[in-house]
Residue, then its C-alpha position, 0 to 999 in steps of 0.5 A: x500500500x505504502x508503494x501506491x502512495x508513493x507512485x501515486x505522490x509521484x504521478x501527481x508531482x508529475x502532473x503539475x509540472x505537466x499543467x504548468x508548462x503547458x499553462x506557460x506554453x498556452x496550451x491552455x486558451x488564457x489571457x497573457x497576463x494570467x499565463x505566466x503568473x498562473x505557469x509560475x504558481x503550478x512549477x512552484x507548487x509542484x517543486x515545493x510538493x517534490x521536496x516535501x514529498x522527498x523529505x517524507x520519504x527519506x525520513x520514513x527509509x531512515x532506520x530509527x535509533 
């Protein structure tokens, strides 16, 4: 179960990194001045989430003393 969480996590990571450059690219029929604000926020947000997400799981693999 723990393995589908992770794959999970990780596809969803994968997902918003996917919607914020096609967002930044326009593939998404939005006005200019909401593209790169909006592109930025999904990129942020997906790197912030990779982060958090690789800190969990090492803190979980490390062995407790």
């Amino acid at each position: 179960m723990k393995k589908l969480l992770k794959i999970l996590d990780y596809f969803l990571i994968l997902i918003l990194f996917l919607v914020g450059i096609l967002v930044f690219l326009g593939g998404f029929n939005l006005q200019e001045n909401l593209r790169l604000p909006l592109g930025a926020l999904f990129l942020f947000y997906g790197g912030l989430r990779f982060i958090l997400i690789q800190r969990k799981y090492r803190r979980e693999d490390r062995p407790k003393q």
